[in-house]
C-alpha positions, 0 to 999 in steps of 0.5 A, spaced: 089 654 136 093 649 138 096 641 133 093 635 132 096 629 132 095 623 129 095 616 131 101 613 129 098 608 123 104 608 119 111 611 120 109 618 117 102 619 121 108 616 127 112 623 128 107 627 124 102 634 126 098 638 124 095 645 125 088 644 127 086 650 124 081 652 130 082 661 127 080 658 121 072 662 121 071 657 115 075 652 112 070 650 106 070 657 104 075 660 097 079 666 097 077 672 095 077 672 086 078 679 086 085 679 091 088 672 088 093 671 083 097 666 079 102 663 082 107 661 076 113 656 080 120 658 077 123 650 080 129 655 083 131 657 075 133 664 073 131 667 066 136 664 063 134 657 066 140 657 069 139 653 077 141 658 082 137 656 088 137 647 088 132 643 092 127 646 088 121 643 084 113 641 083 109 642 089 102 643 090 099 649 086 098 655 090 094 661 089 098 668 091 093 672 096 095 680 094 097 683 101 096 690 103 102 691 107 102 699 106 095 700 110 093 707 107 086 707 107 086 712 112 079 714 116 075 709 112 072 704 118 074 696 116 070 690 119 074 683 119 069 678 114 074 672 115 081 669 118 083 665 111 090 660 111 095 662 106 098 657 103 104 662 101 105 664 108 106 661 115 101 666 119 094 666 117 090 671 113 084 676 115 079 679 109 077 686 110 071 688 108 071 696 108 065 702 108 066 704 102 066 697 099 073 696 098 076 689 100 084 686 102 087 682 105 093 683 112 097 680 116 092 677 122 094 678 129 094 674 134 086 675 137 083 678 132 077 675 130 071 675 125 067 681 126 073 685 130 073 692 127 080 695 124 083 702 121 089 705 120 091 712 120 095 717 124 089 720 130 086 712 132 088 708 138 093 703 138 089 697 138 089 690 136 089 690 128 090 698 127 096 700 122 099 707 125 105 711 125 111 708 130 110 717 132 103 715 135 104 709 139 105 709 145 112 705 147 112 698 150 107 697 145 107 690 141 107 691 134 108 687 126 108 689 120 114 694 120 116 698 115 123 701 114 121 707 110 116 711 111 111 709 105 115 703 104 110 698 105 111 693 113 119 688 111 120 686 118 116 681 122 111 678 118 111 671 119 107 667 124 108 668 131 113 674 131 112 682 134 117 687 135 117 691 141 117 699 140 122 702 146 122 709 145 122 715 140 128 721 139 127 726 134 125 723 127 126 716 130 123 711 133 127 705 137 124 697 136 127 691 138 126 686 133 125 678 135 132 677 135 135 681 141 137 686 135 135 694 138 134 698 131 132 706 129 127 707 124 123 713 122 118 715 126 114 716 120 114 708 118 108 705 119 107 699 124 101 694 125 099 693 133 099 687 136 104 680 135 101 676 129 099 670 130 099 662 129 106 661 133 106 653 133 108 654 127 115 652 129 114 646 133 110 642 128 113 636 124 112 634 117 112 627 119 114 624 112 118 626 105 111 626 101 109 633 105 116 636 104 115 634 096 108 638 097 110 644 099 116 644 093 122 642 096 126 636 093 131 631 096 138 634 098 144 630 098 148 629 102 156 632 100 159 625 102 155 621 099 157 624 093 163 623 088 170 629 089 167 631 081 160 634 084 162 636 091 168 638 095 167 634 101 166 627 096 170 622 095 174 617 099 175 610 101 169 607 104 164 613 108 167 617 110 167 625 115 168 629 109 175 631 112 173 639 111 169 643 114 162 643 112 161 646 105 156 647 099 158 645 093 161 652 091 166 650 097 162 656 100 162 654 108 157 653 112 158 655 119 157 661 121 160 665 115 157 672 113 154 674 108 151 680 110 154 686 106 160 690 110 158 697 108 150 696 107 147 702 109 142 701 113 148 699 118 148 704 121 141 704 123 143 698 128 144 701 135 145 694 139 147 687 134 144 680 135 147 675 138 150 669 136 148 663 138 154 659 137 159 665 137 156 670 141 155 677 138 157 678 132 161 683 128 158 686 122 
């Protein structure tokens, strides 16, 4: 697993890389039918067909890979067919291929490879791949997939590269660390999957050109000063101009360091120690 660059033939191929897919067991090889569906794209319109997130439209089709996230198929044994790319997705994928004949696609983790043996369940040991409670596995454990309700299905960590830490567990609740520095409770019943998900490249790769960008669904954006006053808050003036304002959207919304988690969201109080700011320190939610 590493990237690949190009030799610099043109100005895109220059700055451009690329995962060389090394995991991939078998690149020629289609997504499983019976775990696929229809991606339909909504170009950032609402049902009313109202644009409410911009920059958005076209873009290669996609085929949505149906994720198991829960792990309930408890004490039925599961042997890793495959480590598949998703388009959907920055980590990669791997298809189970169950006892009693079943199959589904989870969040691959970093070593896990074709042929490795998998299981999820209350009683199995908290090793590379293995879905349990956070009341069975022992602290210090790197873990993804997290849930934040028993039953839920895993909402943090998922992305390529990321794992949490499990530090302690007190009563009905267990202490993780996120990747953030932010230290939170959650339900020692919730379920989490052992070990740190795979791909971390992911964040230094560089597109190289606007073509990959169109491909992935994402349109040119304009900058706010090159507008007119009509269209943006920072438009307008005499020649080129430095805005005069703070940098805002076009909903005159600021864009530094303006919150916009709720103030009394529930799950506030689950926080035990906040994330740090990288500009203003720690922040106060």
């Amino acid at each position: 697993m590493g990237i690949r660059f190009y030799k610099p033939t043109s100005a895109g191929r220059r700055g451009a890389s690329v995962s060389d897919f090394a995991e991939i067991t078998d690149r020629k090889k289609p997504p499983e039918k019976s775990l696929v569906l229809r991606l339909k794209k909504s170009s950032g319109r609402n049902v009313h067909g109202k644009i409410t997130v911009r920059h958005r439209g076209g873009g290669a089709r996609q085929m949505y890979r149906v994720i198991d996230f829960k792990r309930l198929k408890d004490g039925v044994a599961a042997r890793v067919a495959s480590v598949e790319y998703d388009p959907n997705r920055t980590c990669r994928v791997a298809l189970l291929h169950y006892a009693d004949g079943s199959k589904s696609y989870i969040l691959a983790p970093e070593g896990l490879q074709a042929g490795a043996k998998v299981e999820s369940g209350a009683t199995i040991e908290p090793n590379l791949g293995n879905c349990l409670p956070l009341e069975n596995i022992p602290p210090g454990t790197v873990v993804h997939n997290i849930e934040m309700q028993p039953g839920q299905g895993g909402k943090l960590c998922r992305s390529a590269g990321t794992s949490a830490v499990m530090n302690a567990r007190e009563g009905d609740w267990a202490q993780i660390t996120l990747p953030s520095g932010e230290v939170r409770r959650i339900p020692s019943k919730c379920r989490a999957t052992v070990g740190a998900l795979g791909f971390s490249e992911h964040n230094v790769i560089r597109l190289g050109k606007a073509g990959r960008k169109r491909r992935m669904g994402i349109r040119p954006h304009v900058r706010g000063v090159a507008m007119n006053p009509v269209a943006h808050p920072m438009g307008g003036g005499e020649g080129r101009s430095k805005g005069g304002r703070h940098p805002c959207s076009p909903t005159a919304k600021l864009a530094k360091g303006g919150r916009t988690r709720k103030r009394r969201k529930p799950s506030k109080s689950a926080i035990i120690r906040r994330r740090k700011s990288r500009r203003y320190g720690q922040l106060k939610l």
